[in-house]
C-alpha positions in Angstrom: 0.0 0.0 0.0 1.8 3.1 -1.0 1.7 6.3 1.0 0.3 9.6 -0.1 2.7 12.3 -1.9 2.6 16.0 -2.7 0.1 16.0 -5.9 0.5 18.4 -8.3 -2.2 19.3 -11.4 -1.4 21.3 -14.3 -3.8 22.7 -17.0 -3.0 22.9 -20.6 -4.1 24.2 -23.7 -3.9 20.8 -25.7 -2.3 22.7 -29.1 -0.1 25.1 -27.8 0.6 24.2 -24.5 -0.3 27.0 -23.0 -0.3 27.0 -19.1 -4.1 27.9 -17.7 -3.7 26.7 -14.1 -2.1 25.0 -11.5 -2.9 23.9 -8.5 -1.7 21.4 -5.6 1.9 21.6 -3.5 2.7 25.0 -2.3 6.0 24.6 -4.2 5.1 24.9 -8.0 6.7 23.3 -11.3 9.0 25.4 -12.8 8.1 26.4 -16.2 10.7 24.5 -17.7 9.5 21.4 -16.1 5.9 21.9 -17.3 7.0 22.5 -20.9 9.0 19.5 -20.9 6.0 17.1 -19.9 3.8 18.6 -22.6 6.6 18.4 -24.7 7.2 14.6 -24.3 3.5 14.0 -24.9 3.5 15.9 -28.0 6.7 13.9 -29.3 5.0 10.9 -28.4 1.7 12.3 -30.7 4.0 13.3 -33.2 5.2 9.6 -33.7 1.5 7.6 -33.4 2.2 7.1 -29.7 -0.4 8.2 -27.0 1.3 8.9 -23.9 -0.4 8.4 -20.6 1.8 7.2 -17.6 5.2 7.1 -16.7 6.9 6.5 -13.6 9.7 8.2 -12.5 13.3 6.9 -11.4 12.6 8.3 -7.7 8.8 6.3 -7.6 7.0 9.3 -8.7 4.5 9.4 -11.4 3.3 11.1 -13.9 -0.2 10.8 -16.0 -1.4 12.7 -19.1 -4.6 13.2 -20.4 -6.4 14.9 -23.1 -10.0 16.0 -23.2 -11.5 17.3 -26.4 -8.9 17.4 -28.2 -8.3 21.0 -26.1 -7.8 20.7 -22.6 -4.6 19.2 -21.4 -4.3 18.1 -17.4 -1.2 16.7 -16.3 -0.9 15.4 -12.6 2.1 14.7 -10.7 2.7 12.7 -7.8 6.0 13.4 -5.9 5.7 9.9 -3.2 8.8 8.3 -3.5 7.0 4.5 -3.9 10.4 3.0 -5.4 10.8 -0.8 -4.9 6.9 -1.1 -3.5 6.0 -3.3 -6.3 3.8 -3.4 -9.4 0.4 -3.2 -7.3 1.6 0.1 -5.9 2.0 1.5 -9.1 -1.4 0.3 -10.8 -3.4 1.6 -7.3 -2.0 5.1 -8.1 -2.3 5.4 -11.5 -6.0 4.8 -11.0 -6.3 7.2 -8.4 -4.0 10.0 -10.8 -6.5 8.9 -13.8 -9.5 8.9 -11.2 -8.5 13.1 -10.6 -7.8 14.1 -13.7 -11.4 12.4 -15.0 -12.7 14.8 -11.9 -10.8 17.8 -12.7 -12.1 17.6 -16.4 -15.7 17.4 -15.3 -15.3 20.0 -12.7 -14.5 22.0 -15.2 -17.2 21.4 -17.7 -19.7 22.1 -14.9 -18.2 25.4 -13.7 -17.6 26.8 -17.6 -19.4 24.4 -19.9 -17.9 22.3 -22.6 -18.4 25.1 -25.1 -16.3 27.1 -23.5 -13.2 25.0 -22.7 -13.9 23.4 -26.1 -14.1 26.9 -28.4 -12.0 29.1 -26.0 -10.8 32.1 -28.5 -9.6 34.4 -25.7 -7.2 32.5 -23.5 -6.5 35.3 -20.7 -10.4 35.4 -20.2 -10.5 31.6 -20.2 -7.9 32.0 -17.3 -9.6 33.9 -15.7 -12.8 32.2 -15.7 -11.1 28.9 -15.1 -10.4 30.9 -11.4 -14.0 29.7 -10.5 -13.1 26.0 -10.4 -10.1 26.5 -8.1 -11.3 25.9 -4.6 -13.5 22.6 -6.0 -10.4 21.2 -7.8 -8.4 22.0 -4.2 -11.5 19.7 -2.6 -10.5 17.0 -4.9 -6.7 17.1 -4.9 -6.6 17.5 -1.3 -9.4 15.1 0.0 -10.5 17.2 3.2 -13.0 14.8 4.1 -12.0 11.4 4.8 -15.3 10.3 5.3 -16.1 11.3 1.3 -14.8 8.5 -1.4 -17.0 9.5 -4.2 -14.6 10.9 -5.4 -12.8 7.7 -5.8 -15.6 5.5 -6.0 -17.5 7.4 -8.0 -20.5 6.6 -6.6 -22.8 8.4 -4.4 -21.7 8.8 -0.7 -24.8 8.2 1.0 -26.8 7.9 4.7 -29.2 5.5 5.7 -31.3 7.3 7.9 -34.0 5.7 10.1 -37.9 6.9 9.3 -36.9 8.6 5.9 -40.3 8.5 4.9 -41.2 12.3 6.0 -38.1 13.3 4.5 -38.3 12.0 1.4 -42.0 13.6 0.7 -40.0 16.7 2.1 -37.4 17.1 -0.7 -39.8 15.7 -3.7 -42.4 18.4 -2.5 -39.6 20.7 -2.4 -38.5 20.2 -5.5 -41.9 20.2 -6.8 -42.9 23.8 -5.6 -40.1 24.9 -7.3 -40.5 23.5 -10.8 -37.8 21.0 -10.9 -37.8 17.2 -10.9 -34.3 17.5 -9.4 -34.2 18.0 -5.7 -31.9 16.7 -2.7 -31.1 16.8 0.3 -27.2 16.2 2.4 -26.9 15.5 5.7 -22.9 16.2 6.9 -22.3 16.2 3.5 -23.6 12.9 2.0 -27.1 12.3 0.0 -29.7 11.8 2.7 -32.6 11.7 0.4 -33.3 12.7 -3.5 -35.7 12.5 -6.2 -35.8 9.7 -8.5 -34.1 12.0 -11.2 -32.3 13.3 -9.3 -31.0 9.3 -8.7 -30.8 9.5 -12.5 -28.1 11.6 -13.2 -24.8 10.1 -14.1 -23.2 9.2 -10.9 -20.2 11.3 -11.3 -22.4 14.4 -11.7 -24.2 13.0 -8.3 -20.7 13.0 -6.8 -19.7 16.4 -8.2 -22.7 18.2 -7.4 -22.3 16.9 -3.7 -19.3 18.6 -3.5 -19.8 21.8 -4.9 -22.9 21.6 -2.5 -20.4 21.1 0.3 -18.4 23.7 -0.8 -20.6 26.4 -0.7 -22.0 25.4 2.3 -18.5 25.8 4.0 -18.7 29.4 2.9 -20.9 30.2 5.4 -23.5 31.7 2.8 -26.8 30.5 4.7 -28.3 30.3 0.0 -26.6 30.0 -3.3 -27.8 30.6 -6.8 -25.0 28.8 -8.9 -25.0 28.2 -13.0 -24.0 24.9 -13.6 -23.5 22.2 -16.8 -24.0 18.8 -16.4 -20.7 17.4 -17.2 -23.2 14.3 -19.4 -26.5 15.0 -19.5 -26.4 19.2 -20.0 -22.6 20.0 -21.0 -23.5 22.9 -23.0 -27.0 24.6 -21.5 -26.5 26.2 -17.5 -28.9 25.2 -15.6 -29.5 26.6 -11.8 -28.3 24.9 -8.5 -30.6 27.1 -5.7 -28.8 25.5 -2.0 -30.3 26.6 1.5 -29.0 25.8 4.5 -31.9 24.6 6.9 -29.6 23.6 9.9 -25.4 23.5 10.1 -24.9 20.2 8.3 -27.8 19.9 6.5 -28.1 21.2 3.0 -30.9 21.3 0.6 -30.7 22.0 -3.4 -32.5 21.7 -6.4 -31.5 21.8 -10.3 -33.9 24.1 -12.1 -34.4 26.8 -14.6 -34.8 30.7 -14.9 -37.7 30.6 -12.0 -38.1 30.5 -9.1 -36.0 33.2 -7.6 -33.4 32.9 -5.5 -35.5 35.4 -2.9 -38.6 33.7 -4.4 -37.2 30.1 -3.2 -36.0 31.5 -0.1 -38.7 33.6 1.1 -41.6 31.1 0.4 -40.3 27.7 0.1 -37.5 27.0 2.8 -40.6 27.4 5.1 -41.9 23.8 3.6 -38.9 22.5 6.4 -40.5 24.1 9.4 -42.4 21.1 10.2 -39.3 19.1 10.2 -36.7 20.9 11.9 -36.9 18.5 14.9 -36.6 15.5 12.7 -33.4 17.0 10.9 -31.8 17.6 14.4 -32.2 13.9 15.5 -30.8 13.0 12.2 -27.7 15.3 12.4 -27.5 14.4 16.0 -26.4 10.8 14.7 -23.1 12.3 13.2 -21.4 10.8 10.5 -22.5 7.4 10.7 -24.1 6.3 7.5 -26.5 3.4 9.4 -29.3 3.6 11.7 -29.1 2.6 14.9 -31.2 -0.4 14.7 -28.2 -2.1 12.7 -26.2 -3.6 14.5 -22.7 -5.0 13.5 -19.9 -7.0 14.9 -17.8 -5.2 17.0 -14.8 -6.6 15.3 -15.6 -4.6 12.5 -13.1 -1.2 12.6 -14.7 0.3 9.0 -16.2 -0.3 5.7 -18.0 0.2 2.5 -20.1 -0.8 0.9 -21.3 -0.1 -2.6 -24.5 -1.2 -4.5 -23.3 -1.7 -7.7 -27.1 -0.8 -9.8 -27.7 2.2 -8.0 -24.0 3.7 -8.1 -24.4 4.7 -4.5 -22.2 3.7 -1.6 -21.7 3.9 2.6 -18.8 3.6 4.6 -18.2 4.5 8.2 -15.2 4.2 10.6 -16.3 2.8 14.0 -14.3 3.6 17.5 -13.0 0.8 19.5 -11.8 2.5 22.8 -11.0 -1.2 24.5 -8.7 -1.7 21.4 -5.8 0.0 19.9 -6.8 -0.1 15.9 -5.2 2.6 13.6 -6.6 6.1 14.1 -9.6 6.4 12.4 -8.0 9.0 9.6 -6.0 6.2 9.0 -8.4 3.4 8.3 -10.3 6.2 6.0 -7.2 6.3 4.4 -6.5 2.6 4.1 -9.8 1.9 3.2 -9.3 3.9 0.3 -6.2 2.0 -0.3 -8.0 -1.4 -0.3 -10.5 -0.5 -2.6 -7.6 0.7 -4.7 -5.8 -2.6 -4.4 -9.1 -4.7 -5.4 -9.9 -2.9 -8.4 -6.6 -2.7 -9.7 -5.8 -6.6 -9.4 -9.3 -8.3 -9.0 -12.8 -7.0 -9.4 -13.6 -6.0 -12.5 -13.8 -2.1 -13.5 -18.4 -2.2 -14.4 -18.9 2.0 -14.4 -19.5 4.3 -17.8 -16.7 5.9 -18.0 -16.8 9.3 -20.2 -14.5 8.4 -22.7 -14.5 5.0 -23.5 -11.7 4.5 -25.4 -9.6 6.4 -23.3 -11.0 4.8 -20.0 -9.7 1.7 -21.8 -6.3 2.9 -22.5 -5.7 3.8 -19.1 -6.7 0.5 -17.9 -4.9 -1.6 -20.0 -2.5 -3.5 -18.1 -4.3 -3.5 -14.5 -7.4 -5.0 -14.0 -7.6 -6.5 -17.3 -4.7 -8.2 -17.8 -4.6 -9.5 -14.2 -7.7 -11.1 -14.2 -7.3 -12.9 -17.8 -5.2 -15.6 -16.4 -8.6 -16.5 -14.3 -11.0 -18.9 -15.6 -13.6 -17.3 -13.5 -14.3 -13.4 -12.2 -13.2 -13.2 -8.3 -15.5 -12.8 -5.6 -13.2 -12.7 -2.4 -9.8 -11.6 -1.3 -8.3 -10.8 1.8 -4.6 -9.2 2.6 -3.3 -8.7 6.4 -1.2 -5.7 6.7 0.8 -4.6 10.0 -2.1 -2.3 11.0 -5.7 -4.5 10.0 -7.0 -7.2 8.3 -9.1 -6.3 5.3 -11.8 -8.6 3.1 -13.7 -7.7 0.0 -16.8 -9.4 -1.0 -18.2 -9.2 -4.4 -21.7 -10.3 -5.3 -23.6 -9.5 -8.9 -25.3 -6.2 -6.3 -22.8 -5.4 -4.2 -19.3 -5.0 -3.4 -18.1 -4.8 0.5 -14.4 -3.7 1.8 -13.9 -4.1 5.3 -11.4 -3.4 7.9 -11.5 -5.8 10.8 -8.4 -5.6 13.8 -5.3 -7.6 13.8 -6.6 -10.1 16.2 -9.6 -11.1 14.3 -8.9 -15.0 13.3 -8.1 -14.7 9.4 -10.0 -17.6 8.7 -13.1 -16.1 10.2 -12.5 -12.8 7.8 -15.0 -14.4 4.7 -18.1 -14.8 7.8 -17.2 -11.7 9.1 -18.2 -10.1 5.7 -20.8 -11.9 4.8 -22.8 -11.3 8.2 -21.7 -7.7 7.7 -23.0 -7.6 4.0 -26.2 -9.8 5.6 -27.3 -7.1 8.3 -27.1 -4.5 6.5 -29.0 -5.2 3.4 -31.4 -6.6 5.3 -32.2 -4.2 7.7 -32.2 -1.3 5.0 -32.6 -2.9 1.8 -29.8 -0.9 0.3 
């Protein structure tokens, strides 16, 4: 499992090479570095060669990619993971290919793929590009270990007990204000949404989730923000209208020219009055993405769990006070790592993936290639580190990463999971 570096992105005209941003470590590229890795890629074009990874002699890496023929991100990962192994390097050039894919649609939303596509005035372009900045610093720097979207791209999600009055909430919401789109986050993870709002591309889900967190860190208590849909609206803005009803607990809606912000926020915030005693018990919980009536082995440190139809996942980090398991930042971040490691070497890569033949590209040689010399897909693997024992469970709904202590028997790991997997599907349906 390799350790995090400094990540660095850069932003690229695709012809010219033309710097338009970048962001990341404090200490930036010099120029002469940057031109040289657009250089290198366009030598490589030059010859019929399409350029995406490398790694460097220190364990570093580097991965290109090219959107639209116009756009050019480039990111850099400083980590020094020399002599870790080929499973190192495939986890982290998914998670490299993983941003940039992010980064790219960030960008689309903010501007729209007209712009980025068509840009005639590159100054402006730089300038409106500024807009993206402090949601492409929430991807490269991860604030929120408790988000994986990002990497998952799937839904983070609660399960929240008694949704019911909640639900009919946010579609009657959404309703009064003229949209089929309508959602509400609870500490930053989908608590409830319409059913088109379900059927938006799950990236998009994941995205608007975080600009939604982000403007609720602002401290503005409503936000009126243009936005493209990086899939299903890339060129036409629609509206993103966010209130705040109670810290931690967000509510938004996609929709056209009306209502008005004032309009939305004068007359229909008040639809929540009713249930601002409900949404206190619910933020009460914290973070934890279960209700309480589930209950789990206490051998389990963290997981997640992703329903592979729906494109929406939970995970949660539990505290074990009589035991002396990694910090819970930590099993965030190995979770992370462990879903890494299973992709890259044994369950097979299922999501749409923007650009197809690209996606492919970048995956050749991981997954793929890996799981060819099986005469079956895998279901189950397991690896014991020097902090956890972690087991993945794959079923044709499902997939399930786990974290369990050091002293849990290794042989028990596979019932472990399954009861795990079990309790919670059955007590929520998820």
């Amino acid at each position: 499992m390799f350790q995090e570096g400094s990540i660095q992105l850069v932003c690229l005209t695709a012809s010219s090479g033309v710097p338009l941003f970048t962001r990341g470590a404090s200490r930036q590229l010099p120029f002469s570095i940057i031109g040289s890795l657009n250089g290198v890629h366009m030598f490589g074009s030059g010859q019929g060669v399409v350029l995406s990874s490398c790694e460097t002699e220190g364990g570093g890496r580097v991965v290109w990619r090219v959107f639209r023929d116009s756009v050019m991100l480039i990111a850099v990962n400083a980590s020094h993971q020399a002599g870790q192994g080929e499973d190192s390097s495939k986890g982290e050039r998914l998670r490299l290919w993983r941003l940039l894919e992010n980064v790219w649609s960030c960008m689309v939303m903010m501007l729209g793929q007209d712009e980025l596509i068509n840009a005639r005035n590159l100054e402006r372009l730089k300038r409106d590009l500024r807009a993206c900045y402090v949601l492409v610093d929430e991807l490269l720097e991860e604030r929120r270990p408790g988000i994986l979207g990002y990497l998952t791209h799937c839904a983070d999600c609660l399960l929240l007990p008694q949704l019911a009055p909640l639900q009919e909430a946010v579609e009657g919401f959404a309703k009064a204000a003229d949209s089929e789109f309508g959602c509400l986050l609870i500490h930053g993870r989908v608590a409830a949404a319409t059913e088109m709002w379900w059927r938006l591309a799950p990236l998009e889900i994941v995205l608007l989730s975080a600009l939604t967190r982000v403007l609720s860190d602002s401290g503005a208590a409503s936000c009126d923000y243009p936005v493209f849909l990086p899939q299903g609206s890339p060129t036409v803005a629609l509206r993103l209208l966010r209130f705040q009803l109670l810290p931690g607990a967000d509510v938004c809606v996609l929709c056209g020219p009306t209502p008005s912000l004032h309009s939305a926020e004068s007359t229909l915030v008040g639809f929540w009055s009713p249930l601002v005693d409900t949404l206190r018990d619910r933020l009460a919980v914290g973070e934890r993405c279960l209700p309480a009536s589930v209950t789990l082995r206490p051998d389990v440190l963290a997981f997640l769990l992703i329903n592979r139809e729906s494109h929406r996942s939970i995970s949660c980090v539990f505290a074990h006070p009589k035991s002396d398991p990694p910090s819970e930042d930590r099993c965030w971040e190995l979770l992370k790592l462990f879903y890494i490691f299973c992709t890259t070497r044994y369950f097979k890569q299922e999501e749409a993936e923007a650009d197809a033949e690209e996606e492919a590209g970048a995956h050749q040689g991981t997954t793929e290639d890996f799981v060819r010399a099986f005469s079956h897909q895998p279901l189950q693997c397991y690896l014991v580190t020097e902090e956890c024992k972690s087991f993945a469970l794959q079923t044709p709904q499902h997939q399930l990463f786990l974290l369990t202590p050091l002293a849990a028997p290794t042989f028990a790991l596979n019932t472990i999971a399954t009861q795990t997997l079990s309790s919670i599907t059955a007590a929520t349906g998820f």
